[in-house]
ZAMARGU-4260 file (C-alpha; in steps of 0.2 Angstrom, whole numbers, plus 5000, padded with zeros to 4 digits):
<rodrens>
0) 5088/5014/5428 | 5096/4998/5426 | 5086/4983/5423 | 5097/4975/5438 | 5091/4989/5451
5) 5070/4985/5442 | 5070/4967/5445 | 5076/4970/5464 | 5062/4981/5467 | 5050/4969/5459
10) 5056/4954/5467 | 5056/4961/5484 | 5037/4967/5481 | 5033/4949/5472 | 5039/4941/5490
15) 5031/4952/5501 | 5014/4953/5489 | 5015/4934/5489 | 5014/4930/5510 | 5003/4942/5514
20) 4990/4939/5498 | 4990/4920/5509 | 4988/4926/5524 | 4976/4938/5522 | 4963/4926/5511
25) 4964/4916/5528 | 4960/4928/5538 | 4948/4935/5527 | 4939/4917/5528 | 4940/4916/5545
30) 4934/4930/5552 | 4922/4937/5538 | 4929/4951/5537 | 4924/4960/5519 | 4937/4973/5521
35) 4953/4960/5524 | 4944/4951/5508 | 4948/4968/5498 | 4965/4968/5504 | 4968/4948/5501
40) 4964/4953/5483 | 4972/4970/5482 | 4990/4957/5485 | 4984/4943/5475 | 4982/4956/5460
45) 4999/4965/5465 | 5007/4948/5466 | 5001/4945/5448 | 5009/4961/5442 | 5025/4960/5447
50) 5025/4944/5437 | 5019/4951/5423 | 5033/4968/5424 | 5044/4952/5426 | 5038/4946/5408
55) 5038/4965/5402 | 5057/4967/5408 | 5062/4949/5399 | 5050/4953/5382 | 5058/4970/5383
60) 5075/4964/5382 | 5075/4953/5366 | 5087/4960/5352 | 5079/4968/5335 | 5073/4956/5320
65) 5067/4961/5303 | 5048/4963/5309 | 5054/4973/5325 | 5070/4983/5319 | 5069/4996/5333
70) 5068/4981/5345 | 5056/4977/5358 | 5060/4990/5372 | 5041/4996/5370 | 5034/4981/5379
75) 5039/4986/5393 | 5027/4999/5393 | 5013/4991/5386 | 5013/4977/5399 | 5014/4991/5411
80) 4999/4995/5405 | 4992/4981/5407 | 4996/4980/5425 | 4985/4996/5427 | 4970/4990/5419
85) 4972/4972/5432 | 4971/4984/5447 | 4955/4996/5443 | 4945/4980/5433 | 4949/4967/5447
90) 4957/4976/5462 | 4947/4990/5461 | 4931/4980/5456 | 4932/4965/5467 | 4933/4977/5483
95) 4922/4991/5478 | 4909/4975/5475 | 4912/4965/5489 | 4910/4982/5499 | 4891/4986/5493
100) 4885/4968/5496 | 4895/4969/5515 | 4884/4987/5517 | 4867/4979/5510 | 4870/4963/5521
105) 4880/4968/5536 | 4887/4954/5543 | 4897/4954/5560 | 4915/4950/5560 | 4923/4936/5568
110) 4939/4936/5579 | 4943/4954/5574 | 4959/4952/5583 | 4966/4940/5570 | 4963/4954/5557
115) 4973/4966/5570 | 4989/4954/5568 | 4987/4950/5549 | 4987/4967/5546 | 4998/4973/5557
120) 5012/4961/5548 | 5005/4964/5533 | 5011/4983/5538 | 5027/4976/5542 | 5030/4968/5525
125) 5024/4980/5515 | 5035/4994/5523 | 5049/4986/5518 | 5045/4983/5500 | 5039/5000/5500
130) 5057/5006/5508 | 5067/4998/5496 | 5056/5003/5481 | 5057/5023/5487 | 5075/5021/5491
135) 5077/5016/5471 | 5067/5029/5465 | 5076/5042/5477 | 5091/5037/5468 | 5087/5043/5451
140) 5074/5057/5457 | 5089/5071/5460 | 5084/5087/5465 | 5065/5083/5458 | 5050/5085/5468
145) 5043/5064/5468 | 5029/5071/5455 | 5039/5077/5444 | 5053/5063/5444 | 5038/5050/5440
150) 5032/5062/5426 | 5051/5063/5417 | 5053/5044/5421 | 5053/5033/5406 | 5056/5015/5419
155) 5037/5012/5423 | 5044/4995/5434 | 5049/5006/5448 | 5037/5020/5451 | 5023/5006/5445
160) 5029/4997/5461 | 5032/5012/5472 | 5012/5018/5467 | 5005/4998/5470 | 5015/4998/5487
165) 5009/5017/5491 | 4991/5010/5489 | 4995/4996/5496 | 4999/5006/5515 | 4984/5015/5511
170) 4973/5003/5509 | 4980/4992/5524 | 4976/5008/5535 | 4960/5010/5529 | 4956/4992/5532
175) 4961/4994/5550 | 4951/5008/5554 | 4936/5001/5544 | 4937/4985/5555 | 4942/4992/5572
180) 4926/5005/5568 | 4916/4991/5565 | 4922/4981/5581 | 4920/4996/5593 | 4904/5003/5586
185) 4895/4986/5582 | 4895/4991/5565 | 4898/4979/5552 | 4891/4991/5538 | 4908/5001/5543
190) 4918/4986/5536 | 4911/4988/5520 | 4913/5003/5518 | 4930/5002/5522 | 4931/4990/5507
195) 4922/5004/5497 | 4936/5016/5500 | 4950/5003/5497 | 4942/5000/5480 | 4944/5020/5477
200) 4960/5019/5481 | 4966/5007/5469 | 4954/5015/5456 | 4963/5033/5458 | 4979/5021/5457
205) 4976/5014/5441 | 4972/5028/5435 | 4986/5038/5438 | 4996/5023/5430 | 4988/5021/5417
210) 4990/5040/5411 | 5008/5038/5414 | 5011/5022/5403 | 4999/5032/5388 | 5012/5045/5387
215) 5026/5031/5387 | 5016/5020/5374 | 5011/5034/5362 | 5030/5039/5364 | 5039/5052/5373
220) 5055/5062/5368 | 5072/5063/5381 | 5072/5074/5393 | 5077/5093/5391 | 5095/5090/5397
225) 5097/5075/5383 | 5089/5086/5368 | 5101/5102/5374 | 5116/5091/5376 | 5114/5084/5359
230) 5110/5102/5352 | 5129/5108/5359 | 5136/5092/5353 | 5131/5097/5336 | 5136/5116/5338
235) 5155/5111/5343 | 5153/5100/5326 | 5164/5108/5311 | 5159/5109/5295 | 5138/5112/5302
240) 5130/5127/5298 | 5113/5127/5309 | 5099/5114/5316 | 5085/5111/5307 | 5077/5099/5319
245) 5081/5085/5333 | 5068/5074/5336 | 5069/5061/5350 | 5058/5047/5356 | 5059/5032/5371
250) 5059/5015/5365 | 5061/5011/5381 | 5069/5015/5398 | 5088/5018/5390 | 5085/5015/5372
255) 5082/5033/5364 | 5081/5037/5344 | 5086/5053/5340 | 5082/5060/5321 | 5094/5077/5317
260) 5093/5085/5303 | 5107/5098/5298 | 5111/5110/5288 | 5128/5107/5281 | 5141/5121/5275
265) 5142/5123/5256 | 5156/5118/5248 | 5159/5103/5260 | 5163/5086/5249 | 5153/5073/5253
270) 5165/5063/5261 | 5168/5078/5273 | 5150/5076/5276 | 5153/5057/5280 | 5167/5061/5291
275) 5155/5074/5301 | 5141/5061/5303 | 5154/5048/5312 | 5161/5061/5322 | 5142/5068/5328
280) 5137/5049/5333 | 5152/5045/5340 | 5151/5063/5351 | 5134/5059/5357 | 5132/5040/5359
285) 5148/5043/5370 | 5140/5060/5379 | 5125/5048/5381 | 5125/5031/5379 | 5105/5029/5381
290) 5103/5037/5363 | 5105/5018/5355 | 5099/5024/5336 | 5105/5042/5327 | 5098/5045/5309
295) 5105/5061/5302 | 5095/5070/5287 | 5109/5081/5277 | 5095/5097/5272 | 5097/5116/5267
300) 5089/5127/5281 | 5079/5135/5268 | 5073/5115/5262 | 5068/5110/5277 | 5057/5125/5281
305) 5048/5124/5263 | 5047/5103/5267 | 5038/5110/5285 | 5026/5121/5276 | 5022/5106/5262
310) 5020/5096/5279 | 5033/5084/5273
</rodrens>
């Protein structure tokens, strides 16, 4: 996905995160509430993390140098990451404790009608960060199940949002129910606990995040289609006897390195073989234009199985 299209969905979830983080802190003051304090710092935290996938997006974008020569696409991922660890250590954290002291000391809440609109708007703005964040991610995801498409993903901006805004809707409906429970039933402990669950939430979000930046960090090949596209490249090639091996990794979103290593025909010259390199990157950086870097290992069929069995 274009860097372009990430930045829109961040900067509409920055905006929204940002209003309602304020208005819910002052409600949360004003009417004690423990469960709209878990939500005012659900959208402080997810304010802070579309900053920081700001910072990831401009880190990720800064040309190679000698002590990063594959460049810095892998940032991204890594600040991604962070993002993950933020929600579950201090979204996560700060709600599951603000709900057990709320559930020891029970404390009636105040004006619960002013938590009704906050929340309600709160619903409002977050549905439409929420919409335009889907709306990106439909447009890559194709005939993939939503799953799936976060899975082949290799732009953690997007879905990163999409699951933050998911949680977000979740936890703003939980909060509801907690605190309308609680004003119906002359319960305060059910505000707590509504808190408690909010915490979950953003616990099993993080989570989920975070095992999707590991694979991204650790490094991921192309997708099926890429590696196969690459393979019938290399077969229409002339003067190629067989593939040994195509090796592909993620450096980031559209920056793919793919290492081939061919077996050549005999008898070619070595400027034939020269001439068949060219034409192969040309072929493939033009069939796809995300694999940025191609290294191509000239090796007998016969060498490279012996090197495998070595483990070279």
């Amino acid at each position: 996905m274009a860097s372009s299209e990430s930045k829109k969905v961040i900067y509409a979830a920055l905006v929204g995160n940002s209003l309602i983080a304020v208005t819910k802190f002052a409600a949360g003051v004003f009417t004690g509430s423990s469960a709209m304090f878990s939500e005012a710092v659900h959208s402080l935290v997810d304010t802070g993390n579309q900053w920081l996938l700001l910072y990831g997006i401009k880190r990720a974008q800064q040309p190679a140098d000698d002590r990063h020569p594959f460049g810095y696409g892998m940032e991204l991922y890594f600040w991604s990451f962070v993002v993950a660890i933020l929600i579950f250590g201090v979204g996560a954290g700060v709600s599951i404790y603000e709900g057990v002291q709320r559930v020891i000391e029970p404390h009636p809440i105040t004006s619960p009608y002013v938590n009704y609109a906050v929340l309600g708007l709160a619903m409002v703005f977050e549905g439409v960060a929420w919409w335009i964040a889907f709306r990106a991610f439909s447009r890559v995801k194709g005939r993939r199940t939503l799953m799936a498409e976060i899975r082949f993903s290799k732009d953690p901006t997007v879905f990163t949002v999409l699951f933050e805004d998911s949680a977000a809707m979740l936890g703003l409906v939980v909060a509801m129910a907690g605190i309308a429970a609680a004003h119906a039933f002359e319960m305060p402990v059910l505000d707590g606990v509504a808190a408690i669950l909010i915490g979950a939430i953003l616990a099993v979000t993080a989570g989920l995040l975070a095992y999707e930046c590991k694979g991204l960090l650790i490094g991921e090949g192309a997708g099926g289609a890429v590696v196969n596209g690459i393979r019938q490249i290399i077969g229409k090639q002339d003067g190629i006897k067989s593939i040994n091996e195509v090796l592909t990794m993620h450096l980031g979103p559209a920056d793919v390195l793919a290492n081939l290593s061919l077996d050549f025909k005999d008898g070619l010259s070595a400027n034939d073989v020269e001439r068949a390199v060219s034409a192969l990157e040309r072929a493939i950086k033009k069939a796809y234009p995300e694999v940025t870097r191609i290294f191509i290992e000239a090796q007998s069929a016969r060498g490279h199985a012996a090197a495998a069995r070595d483990g070279g």
